[in-house]
N, C-alpha and C positions, 0 to 999 in steps of 0.2 A: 312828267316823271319827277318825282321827290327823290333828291341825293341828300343820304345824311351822312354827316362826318359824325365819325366817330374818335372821342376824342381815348385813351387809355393811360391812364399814369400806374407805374407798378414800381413797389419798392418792396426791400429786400430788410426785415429787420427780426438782427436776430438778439434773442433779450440771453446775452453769456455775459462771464464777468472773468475777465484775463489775471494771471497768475505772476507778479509779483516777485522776483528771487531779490530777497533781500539777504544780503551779507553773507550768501552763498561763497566762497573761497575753493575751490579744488584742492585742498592738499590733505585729503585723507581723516578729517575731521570732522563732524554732522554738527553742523550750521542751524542753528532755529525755524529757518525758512524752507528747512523740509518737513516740518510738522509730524504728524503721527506717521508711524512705519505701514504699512503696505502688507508688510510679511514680517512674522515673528518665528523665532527659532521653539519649534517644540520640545525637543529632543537631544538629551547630552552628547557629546561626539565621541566616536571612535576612532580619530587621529592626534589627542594627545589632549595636555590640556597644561598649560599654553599651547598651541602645536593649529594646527587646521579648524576654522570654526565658522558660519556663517549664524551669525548673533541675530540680525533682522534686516533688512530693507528699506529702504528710504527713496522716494520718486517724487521729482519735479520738470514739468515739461513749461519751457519759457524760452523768449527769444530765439527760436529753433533749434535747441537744445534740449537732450534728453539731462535730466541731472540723476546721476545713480548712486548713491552710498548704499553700500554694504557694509556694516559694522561686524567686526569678529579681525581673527588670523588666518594668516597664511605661513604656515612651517617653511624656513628656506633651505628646505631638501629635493627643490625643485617639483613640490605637488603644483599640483595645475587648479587655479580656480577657472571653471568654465562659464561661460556666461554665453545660452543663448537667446536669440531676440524674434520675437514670429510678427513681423510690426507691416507686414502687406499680405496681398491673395497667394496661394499658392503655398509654396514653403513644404518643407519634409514632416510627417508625422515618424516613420520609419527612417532612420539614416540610413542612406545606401552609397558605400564608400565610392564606387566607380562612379558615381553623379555628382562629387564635391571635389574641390579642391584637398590636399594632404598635407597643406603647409602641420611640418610638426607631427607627419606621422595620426594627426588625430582624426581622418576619417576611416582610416583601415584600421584602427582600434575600436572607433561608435559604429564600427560597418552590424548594420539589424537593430542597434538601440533604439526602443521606440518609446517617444513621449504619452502624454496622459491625452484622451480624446480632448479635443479643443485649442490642442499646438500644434502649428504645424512650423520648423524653423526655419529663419530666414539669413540670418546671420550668426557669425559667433566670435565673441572675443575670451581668448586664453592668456590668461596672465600667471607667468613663473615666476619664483619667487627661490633664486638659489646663485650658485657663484660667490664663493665666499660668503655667504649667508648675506650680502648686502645688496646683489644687481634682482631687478624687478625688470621683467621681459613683457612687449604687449605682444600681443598675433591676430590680424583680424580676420575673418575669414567671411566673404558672400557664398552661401549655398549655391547648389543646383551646378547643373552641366554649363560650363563656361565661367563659373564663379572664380575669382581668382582670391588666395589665401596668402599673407605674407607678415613676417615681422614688421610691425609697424613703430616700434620705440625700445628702448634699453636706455634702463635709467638704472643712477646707484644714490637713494636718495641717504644713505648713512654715511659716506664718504664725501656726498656733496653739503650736509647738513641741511636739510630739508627735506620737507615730505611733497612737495609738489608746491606749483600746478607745473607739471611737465608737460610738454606738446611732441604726439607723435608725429609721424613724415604726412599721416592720414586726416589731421584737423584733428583727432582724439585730445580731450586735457585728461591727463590720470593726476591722483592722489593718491600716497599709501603710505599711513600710518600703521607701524605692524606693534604698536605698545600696551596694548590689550592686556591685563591678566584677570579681567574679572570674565562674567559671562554664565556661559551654563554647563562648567563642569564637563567630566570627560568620564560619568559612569555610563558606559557605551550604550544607547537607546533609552535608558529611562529618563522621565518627565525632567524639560530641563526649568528652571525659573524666568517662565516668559517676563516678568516683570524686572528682573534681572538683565535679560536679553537685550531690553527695550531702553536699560540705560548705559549701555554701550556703546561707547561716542568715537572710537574711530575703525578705521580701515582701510578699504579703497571706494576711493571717490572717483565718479569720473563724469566729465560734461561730452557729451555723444551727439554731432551733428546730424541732425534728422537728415541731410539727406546723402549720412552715409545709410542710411538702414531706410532707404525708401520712400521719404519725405512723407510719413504716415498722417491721417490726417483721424483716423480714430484710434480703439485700443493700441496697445503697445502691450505683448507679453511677453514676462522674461522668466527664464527657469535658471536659475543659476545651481551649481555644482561644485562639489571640492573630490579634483579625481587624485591619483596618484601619479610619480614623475613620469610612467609611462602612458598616460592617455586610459589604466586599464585596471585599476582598482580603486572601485570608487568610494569610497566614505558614505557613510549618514547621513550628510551634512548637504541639504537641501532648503532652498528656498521657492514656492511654497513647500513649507516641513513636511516630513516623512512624518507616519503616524508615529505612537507609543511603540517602544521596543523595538524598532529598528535599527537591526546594527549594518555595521559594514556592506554595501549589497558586494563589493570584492567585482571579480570579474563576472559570473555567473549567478549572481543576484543572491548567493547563497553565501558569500563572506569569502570565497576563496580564492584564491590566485591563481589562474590555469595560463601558463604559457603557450605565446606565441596564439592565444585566441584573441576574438573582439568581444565586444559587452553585447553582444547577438540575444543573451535570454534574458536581460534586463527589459523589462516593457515595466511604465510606469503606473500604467491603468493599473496593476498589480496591486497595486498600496494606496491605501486611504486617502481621500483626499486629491487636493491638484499640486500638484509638486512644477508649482507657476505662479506668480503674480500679476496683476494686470494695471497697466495706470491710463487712464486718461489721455490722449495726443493733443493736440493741440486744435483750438476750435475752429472750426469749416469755416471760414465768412459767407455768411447768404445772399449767395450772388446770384439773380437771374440769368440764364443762359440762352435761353431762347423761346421768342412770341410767335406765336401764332395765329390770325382771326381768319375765318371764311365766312363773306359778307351773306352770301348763298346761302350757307346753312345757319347763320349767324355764331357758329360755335368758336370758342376762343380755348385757347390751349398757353398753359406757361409751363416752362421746365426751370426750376433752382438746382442749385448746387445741396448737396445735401448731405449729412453726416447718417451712417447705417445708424438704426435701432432708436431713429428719433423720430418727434409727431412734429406735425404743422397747425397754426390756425390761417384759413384765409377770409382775408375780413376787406371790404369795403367803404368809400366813404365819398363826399361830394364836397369838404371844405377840408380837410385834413385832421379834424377837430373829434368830429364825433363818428368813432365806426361802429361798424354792422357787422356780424361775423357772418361769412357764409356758411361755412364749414370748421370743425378743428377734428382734431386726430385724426388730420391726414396723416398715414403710415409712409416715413422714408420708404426710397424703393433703391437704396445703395446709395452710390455715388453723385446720381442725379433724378430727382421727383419731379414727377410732371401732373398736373394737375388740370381738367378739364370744366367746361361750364359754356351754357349760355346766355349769352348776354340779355338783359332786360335793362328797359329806358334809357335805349342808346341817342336822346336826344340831350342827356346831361353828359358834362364831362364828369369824368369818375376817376377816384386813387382806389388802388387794389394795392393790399402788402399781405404779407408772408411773415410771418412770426412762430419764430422756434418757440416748443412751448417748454 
């Protein structure tokens, strides 16, 4: 009887290039090292002007940190900028108040508000902006039944003379600069000057531990909002923008104030466009997870770690030097890809790797 060993070498390599925050600072100021904006403001606002405004977006994911600038204002008449985050599986397309936490009154106000097909939320942070026109409130909130929702910071950065980097009780850093008066105007829905938008350099800034919002390892989506003190008349003033001529959607998406309801007929699919941005998370390492050979059939099996909506190549070699591909665009298959083959000229030893393409 002839026993062969079989010898198997397998590596893991993936061709990414890591992100860099240079002279990023949190205190409500856009830093160079957030590069081009993400999302731009379409559309003039309906909450004043200086007064309520989201000017454009700015996203960097580094060191386990979400980095987020929003440039514009916030009125401190206690309007609400909402900011929510859809950054794992699951998550609400439709808010339904009896399944969230209420820190703040704000899921029986968003109780039926439904986002654009492609969100579904996971988290959300509320930042006030009132109290003597100087204290800036954070609020975080995990979705879903068992999610728990609480103040997580109060700051008064005009009385302390500065605009950050303030730390919540939660790991949160916020910035907020509120000294804005340029931007896009306040003729309520018409075209506002995206290039105007785009040189809008402060607001609020914030550094977001990835694993408050579920240590996300691909997209990240964020829909941010400027609602009113109550949770219930909401502004214009959308990141991703609302289209041309949108005004106020108000409580019932129609501009108007109805007491004592929620934002129930507000559906986002409604209005042009994705009223969301999307950034990048932070890159998967290509790690193999588990071998398998059966000498019987000779068939060999490897499973990688893997990032949704990406390809493979698996290539071959006998000196490390010069490879063979076997296969490329292999299709991820979610969080972990498994890959099948059998073996030939198992009397060499042999490298097998994996390269993101």
């Amino acid at each position: 009887m002839r026993i062969m060993k079989l010898a198997l070498f397998v590596l893991g390599c993936a061709l990414m290039s890591g992100v860099l925050v240079l002279g990023i600072e949190v205190d409500g100021e856009r830093d160079e090292g957030y590069g081009e904006p993400v999302a731009v403001q379409r559309i003039q606002t309906g909450f004043g002007d200086p007064g309520s405004e989201l000017d454009a977006a700015y996203t960097v994911v580094s060191e386990e940190k979400l980095y987020l600038m929003l440039t514009g204002n916030l009125e401190p008449n206690f309007n609400k900028l909402e900011i929510f985050i859809d950054s794992k599986l699951g998550g609400q397309n439709k808010i339904i108040a009896t399944q969230n936490p209420n820190n703040d009154n704000w899921a029986a106000k968003f109780d039926g508000f439904t986002f654009d097909p492609g969100f579904s939320a996971d988290y959300l942070l509320i930042v006030r902006h009132g109290l003597n026109g100087t204290q800036l409130d954070v609020d975080f909130a995990e979705l879903g039944e068992g999610g728990k929702g609480e103040l997580v910071g109060r700051f008064d950065p005009v009385n302390l003379g500065k605009s950050g980097p303030f730390e919540t009780s939660n790991g949160l850093i916020i910035g907020f600069n509120n000294t804005n008066s340029a931007g896009i105007g306040s003729n309520q829905g018409q075209l506002a000057n995206q290039q105007e938008a785009s040189l809008v350099r402060t607001g609020l800034e914030l550094a977001i531990p990835l694993n408050l919002i579920g240590s996300p390892r691909g997209e990240i989506k964020i829909c941010a909002m400027i609602n009113g003190h109550g949770h219930d008349y909401l502004s214009n003033q959308f990141l991703g923008s609302m289209p041309e001529w949108t005004r106020n959607l108000g409580t019932n998406g129609q501009g108007d104030f109805v007491q004592d309801s929620s934002l129930k007929d507000v559906d986002l699919k409604d209005y042009e466009g994705d009223q969301f941005f999307v950034t990048s998370g932070p890159a998967i390492p290509l790690q193999i997870v588990d071998l398998s050979y059966d000498a019987e059939s000779e068939f060999f099996s490897i499973t990688w770690a893997s990032a949704p909506d990406s390809f493979y190549t698996f290539e071959s070699s006998v000196d490390m030097m010069a490879w063979q591909e076997i296969d490329d665009g292999i299709e991820s298959q979610g969080e972990e890809t498994t890959y099948n083959l059998i073996l030939e000229n198992k009397d060499k030893s042999r490298f097998y790797r994996i390269v993101e393409e």
